[in-house]
C-alpha positions as CSV (number, residue, x, y, z in Angstrom):
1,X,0.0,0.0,0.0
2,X,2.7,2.1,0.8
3,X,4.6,1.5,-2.5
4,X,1.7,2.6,-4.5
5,X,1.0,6.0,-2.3
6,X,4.8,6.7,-2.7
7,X,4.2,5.5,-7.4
8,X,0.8,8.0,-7.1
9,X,2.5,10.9,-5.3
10,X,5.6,10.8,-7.5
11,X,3.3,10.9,-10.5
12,X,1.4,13.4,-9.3
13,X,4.9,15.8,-9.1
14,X,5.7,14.4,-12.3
15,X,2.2,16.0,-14.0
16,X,2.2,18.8,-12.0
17,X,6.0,19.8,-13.0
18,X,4.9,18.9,-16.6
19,X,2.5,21.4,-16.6
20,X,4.1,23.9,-14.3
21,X,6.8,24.0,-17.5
22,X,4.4,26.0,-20.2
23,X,5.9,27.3,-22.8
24,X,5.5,30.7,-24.2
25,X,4.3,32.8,-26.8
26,X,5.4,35.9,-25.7
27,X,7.8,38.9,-27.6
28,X,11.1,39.3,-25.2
29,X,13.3,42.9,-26.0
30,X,16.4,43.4,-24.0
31,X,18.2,46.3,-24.9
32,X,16.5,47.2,-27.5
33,X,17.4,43.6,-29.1
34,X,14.4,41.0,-29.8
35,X,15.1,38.0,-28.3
36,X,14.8,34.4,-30.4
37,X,12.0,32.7,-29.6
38,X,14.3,29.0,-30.0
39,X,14.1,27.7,-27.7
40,X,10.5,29.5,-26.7
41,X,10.8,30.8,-23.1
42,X,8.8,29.1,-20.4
43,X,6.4,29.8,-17.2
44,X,6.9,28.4,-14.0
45,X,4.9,28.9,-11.4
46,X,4.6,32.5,-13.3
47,X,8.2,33.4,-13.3
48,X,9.0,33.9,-17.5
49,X,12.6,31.3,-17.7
50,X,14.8,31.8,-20.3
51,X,18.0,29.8,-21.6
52,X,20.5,31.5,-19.1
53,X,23.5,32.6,-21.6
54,X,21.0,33.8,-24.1
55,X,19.8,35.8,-21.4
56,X,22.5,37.1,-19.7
57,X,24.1,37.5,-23.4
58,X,21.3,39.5,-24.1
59,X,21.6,41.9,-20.8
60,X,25.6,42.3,-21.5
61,X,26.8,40.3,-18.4
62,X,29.8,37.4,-18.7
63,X,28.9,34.0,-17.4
64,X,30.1,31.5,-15.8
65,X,29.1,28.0,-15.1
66,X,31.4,26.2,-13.6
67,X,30.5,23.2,-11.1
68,X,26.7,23.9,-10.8
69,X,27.2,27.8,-9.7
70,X,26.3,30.5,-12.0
71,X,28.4,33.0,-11.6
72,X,27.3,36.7,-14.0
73,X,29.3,40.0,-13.8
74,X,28.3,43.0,-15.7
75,X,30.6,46.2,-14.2
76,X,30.3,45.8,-10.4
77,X,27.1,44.0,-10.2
78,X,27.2,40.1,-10.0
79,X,25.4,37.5,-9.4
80,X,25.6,34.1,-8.3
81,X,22.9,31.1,-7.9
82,X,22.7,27.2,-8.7
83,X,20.0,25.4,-10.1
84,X,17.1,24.3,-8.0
85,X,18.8,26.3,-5.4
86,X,16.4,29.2,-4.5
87,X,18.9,31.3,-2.9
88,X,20.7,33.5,-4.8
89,X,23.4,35.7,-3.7
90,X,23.8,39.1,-5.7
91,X,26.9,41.2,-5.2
92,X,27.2,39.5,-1.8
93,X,23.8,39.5,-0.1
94,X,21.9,36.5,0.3
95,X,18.6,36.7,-1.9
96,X,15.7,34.0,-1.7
97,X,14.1,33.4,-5.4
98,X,10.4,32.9,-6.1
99,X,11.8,30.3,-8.5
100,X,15.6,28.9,-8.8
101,X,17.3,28.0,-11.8
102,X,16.2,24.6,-13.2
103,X,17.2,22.6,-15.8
104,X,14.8,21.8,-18.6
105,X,16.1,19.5,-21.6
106,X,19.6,19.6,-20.9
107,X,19.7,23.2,-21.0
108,X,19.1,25.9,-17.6
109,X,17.0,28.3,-17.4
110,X,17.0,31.5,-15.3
111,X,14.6,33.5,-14.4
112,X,14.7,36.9,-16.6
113,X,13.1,39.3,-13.9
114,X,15.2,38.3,-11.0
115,X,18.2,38.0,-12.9
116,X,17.6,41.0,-14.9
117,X,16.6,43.3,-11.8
118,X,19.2,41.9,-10.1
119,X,21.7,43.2,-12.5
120,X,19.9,46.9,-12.1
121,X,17.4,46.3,-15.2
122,X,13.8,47.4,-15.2
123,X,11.1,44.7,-16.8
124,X,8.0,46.0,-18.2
125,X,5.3,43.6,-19.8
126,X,2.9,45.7,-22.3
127,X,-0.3,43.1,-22.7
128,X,-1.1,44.9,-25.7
129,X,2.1,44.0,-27.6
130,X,2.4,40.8,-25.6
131,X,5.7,42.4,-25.3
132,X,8.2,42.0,-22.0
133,X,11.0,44.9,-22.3
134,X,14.2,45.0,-20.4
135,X,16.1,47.9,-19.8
136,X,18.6,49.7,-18.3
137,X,17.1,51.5,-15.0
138,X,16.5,55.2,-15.2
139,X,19.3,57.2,-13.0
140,X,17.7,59.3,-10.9
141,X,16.9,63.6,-11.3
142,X,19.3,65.4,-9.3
143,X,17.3,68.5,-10.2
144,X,14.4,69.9,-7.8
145,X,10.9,70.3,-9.0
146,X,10.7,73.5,-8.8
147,X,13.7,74.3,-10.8
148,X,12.6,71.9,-13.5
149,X,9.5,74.2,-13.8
150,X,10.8,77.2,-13.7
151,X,13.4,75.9,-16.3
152,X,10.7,74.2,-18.4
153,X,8.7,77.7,-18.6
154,X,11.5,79.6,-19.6
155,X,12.6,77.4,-22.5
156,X,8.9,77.7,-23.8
157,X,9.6,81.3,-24.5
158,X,12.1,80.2,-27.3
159,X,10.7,80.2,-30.6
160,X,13.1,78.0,-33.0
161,X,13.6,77.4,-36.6
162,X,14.5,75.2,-38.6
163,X,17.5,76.6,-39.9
164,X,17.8,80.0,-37.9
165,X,18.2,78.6,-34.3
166,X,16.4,80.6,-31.8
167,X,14.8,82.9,-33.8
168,X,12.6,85.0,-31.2
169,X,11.5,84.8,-27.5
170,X,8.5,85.9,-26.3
171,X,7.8,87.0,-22.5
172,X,6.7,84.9,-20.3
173,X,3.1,84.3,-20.9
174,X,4.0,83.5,-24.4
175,X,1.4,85.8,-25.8
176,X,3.9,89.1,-26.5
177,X,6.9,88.4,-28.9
178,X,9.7,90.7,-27.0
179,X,12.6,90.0,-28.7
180,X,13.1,89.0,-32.8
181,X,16.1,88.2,-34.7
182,X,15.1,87.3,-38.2
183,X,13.8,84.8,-40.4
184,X,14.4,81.4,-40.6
185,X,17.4,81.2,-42.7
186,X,20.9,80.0,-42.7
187,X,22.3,83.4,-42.7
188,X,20.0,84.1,-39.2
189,X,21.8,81.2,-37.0
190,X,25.0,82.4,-36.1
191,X,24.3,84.6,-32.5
192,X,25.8,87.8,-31.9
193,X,26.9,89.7,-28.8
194,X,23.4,91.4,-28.6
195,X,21.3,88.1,-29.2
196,X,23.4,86.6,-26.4
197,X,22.8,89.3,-23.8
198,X,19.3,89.8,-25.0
199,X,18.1,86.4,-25.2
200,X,19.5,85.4,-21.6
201,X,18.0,88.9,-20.3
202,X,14.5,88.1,-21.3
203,X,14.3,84.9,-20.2
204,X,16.3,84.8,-17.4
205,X,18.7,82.1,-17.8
206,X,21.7,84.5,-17.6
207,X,21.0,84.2,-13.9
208,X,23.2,81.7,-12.4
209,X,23.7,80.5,-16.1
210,X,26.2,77.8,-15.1
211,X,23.6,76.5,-12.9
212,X,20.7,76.5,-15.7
213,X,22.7,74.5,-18.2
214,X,23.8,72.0,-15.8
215,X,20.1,71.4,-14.8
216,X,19.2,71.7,-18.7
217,X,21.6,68.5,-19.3
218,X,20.8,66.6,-16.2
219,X,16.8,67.0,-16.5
220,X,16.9,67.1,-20.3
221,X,14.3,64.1,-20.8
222,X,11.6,66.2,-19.1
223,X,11.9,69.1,-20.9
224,X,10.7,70.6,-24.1
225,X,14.2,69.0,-25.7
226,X,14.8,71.2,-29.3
227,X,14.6,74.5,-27.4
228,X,17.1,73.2,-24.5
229,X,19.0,71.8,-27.4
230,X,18.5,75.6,-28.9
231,X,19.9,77.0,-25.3
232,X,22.9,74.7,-25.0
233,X,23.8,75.9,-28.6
234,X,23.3,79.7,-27.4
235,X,26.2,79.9,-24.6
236,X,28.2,77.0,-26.7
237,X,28.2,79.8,-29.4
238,X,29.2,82.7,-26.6
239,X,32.9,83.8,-27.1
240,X,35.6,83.2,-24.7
241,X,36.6,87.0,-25.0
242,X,32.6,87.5,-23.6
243,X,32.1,88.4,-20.0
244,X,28.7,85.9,-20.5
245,X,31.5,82.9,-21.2
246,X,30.8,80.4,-18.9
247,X,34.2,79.1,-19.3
248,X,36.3,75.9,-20.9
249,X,34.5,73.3,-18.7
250,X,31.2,74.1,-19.2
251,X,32.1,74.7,-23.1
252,X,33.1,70.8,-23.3
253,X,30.3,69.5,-21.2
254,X,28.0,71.0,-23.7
255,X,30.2,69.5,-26.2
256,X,30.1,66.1,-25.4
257,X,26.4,66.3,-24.7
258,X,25.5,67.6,-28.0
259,X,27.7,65.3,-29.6
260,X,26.2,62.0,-27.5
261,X,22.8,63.2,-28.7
262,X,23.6,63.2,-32.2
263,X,25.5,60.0,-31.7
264,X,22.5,58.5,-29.7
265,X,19.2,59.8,-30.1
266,X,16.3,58.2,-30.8
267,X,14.8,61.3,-32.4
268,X,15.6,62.4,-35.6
269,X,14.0,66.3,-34.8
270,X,16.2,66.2,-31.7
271,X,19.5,64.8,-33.5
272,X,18.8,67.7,-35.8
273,X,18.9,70.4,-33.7
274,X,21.7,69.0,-31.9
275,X,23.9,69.8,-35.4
276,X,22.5,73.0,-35.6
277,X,23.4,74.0,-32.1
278,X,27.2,72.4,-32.7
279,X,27.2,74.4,-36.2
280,X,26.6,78.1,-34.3
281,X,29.3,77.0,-31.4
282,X,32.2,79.4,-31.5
283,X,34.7,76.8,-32.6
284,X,35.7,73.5,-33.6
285,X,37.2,70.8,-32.4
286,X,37.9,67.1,-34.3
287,X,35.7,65.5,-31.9
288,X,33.1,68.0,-33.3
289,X,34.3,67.1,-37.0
290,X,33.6,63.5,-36.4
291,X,30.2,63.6,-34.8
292,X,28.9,65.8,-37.6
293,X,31.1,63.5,-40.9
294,X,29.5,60.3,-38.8
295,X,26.2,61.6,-39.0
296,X,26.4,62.9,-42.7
297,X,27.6,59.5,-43.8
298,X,25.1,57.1,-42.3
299,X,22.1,58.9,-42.2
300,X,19.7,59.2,-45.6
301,X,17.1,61.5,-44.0
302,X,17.7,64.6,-45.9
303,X,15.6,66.5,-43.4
304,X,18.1,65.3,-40.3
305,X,21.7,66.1,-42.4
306,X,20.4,69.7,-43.9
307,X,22.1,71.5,-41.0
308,X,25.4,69.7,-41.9
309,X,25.7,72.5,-44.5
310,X,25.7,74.8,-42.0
311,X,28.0,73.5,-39.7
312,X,30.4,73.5,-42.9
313,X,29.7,76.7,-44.2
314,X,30.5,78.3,-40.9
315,X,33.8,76.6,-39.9
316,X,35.2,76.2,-43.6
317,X,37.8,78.7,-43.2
318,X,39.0,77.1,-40.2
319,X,38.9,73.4,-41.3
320,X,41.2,74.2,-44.6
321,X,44.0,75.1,-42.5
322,X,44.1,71.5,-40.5
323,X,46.1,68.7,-41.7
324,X,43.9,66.4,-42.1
325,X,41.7,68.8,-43.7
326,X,41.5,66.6,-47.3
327,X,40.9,63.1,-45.7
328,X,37.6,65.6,-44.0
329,X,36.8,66.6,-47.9
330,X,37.3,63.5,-49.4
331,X,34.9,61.7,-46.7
332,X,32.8,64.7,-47.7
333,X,32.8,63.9,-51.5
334,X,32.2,60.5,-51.2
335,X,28.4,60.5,-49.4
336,X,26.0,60.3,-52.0
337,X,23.7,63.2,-51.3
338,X,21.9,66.2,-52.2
339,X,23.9,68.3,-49.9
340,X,27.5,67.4,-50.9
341,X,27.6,69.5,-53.8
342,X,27.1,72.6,-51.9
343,X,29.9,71.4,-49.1
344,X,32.2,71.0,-51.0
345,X,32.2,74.3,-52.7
346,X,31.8,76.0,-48.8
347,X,35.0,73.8,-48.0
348,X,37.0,74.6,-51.2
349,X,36.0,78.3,-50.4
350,X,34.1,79.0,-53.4
């Protein structure tokens, strides 16, 4: 009697880990990345599993799996658990799983929210799309509220072009146009000493400047993006003779945030006025040079490389006296575009 309680309860587990193993129709995106559905993921007790190098793979972290311990590293964070071990132990503190690793067809399976949050990801599953997305965790605002909302009103008083820059400001309110600087042409972009000090005046942003544009990169996803874009480009354009200069550090943090937007982006309006504002700036640099050639070589929207003309036009003079200045026009000469034509003649001085 005994032998056939201990056969029926052994086939119950059996079933019920059969069926506890479901596998899944579901979209996975890590990193932007889909995810193969072979072999497809599975549910366990609702915990999604996935093969665990094709995951980790996925989420950029090295593996190891040495002697039943999985061992992943990506930067400082790591990660360690065995299969059917529901403790895990992640950069040194003991962590209890809702479901271990386990091993399905010769192959083990992790669980991809532990695993991934573990490793500092976020998971979001859109029921819609039948779509779970991994992705790197948001670092947090080191900006106040207020002083996002302060920053966010004055940047709506910017009025800007597509080829002119900031081409007026209105007050406050947004109803009275207080100061104008001229159509929306190529010739209007490059700021002057006036449009410096009058822009900054009537909005305010001269006050503690420094202060403004460090809040306008930090807090840049929540605010109106092409005219903080428009007011980095401003003081990146202010000259280092001007009292409004905020100075050679501040120049190449602008710098390398302008050039990171172009270089990273998701939006093409955004990429766009990034150029612009790294067209007006007051010099060049090869870093410059590069972000600008890399755009103008792999991007076909004619709309998102128009302002590459301009950043041409304006530093031409400049750019024929460096060395390298014929490997720049020949990288020039050889994207097949509309606009080449026309850079070539600003870069051969014509």
């Amino acid at each position: 009697m005994r032998l056939a309680q201990y056969l029926l309860i052994t086939l119950v587990l059996l079933c019920g880990s059969a069926l506890a193993q479901e596998p899944m129709d579901v979209n996975i995106v890590i990193n932007n990345q889909a995810l193969s559905k072979e072999p497809p993921p599975l549910k366990v007790a609702g915990q999604v599993m996935l093969p665990l190098r094709s995951v980790f793979n996925a989420l950029g972290a090295e593996v190891r799996y040495e002697n039943k311990v999985i061992t992943a590293t990506r930067g400082s964070k790591q990660v360690v658990m065995s299969p059917d071990v529901k403790k895990a132990v992640i950069d040194g503190q003991e962590i209890e799983m809702a479901v271990p690793p386990m091993i399905f067809d010769g192959s083990t399976y992790v669980p991809l929210r532990f695993v991934a949050q573990a490793l500092g990801d976020t998971v979001a599953f859109d029921t819609a799309t039948n779509t779970i997305t991994v992705a790197p965790a948001e670092d947090p605002i080191d900006v106040p509220p207020d002083r996002i909302s302060i920053l966010k009103d004055r940047l709506k008083q910017l009025v800007v072009g597509n080829q002119g820059a900031i081409l007026k400001v209105r007050d406050i309110s947004g109803s009275t146009e207080v100061y104008y600087r001229g159509l929306d042409d190529r010739d209007t972009a490059p700021y002057d000493v006036e449009d410096h000090a009058q822009i900054l005046l009537v909005t305010e942003l001269g006050s503690d400047m420094t202060g403004w544009l460090a809040d306008s990169m930090e807090a840049f996803k929540l605010l109106p993006k092409r005219e903080a874009i428009a007011f980095l480009g401003l003081v990146y354009s202010i000259p280092n003779s001007s009292p409004q200069d905020p100075g050679k550090q501040v120049d190449d943090q602008i710098e390398e945030f302008l050039i990171q937007t172009v270089a990273e982006n998701p939006d093409v309006v955004v990429r766009r006025q990034a150029v612009l504002s790294l067209a007006v700036g007051k010099d060049v640099d090869p870093e410059v040079v590069e972000a600008v050639l890399a755009l103008y070589e792999t991007s076909e929207n004619l709309w998102e490389t128009f302002p590459v003309q301009q950043f041409f036009q304006y530093h031409a003079e400049e750019l024929r006296t460096w060395p390298n200045f014929q490997t720049i026009r020949t990288r020039v000469a050889a994207v097949n575009s509309l606009y080449t034509a026309n850079i070539l003649n600003y870069l051969d001085g014509n």
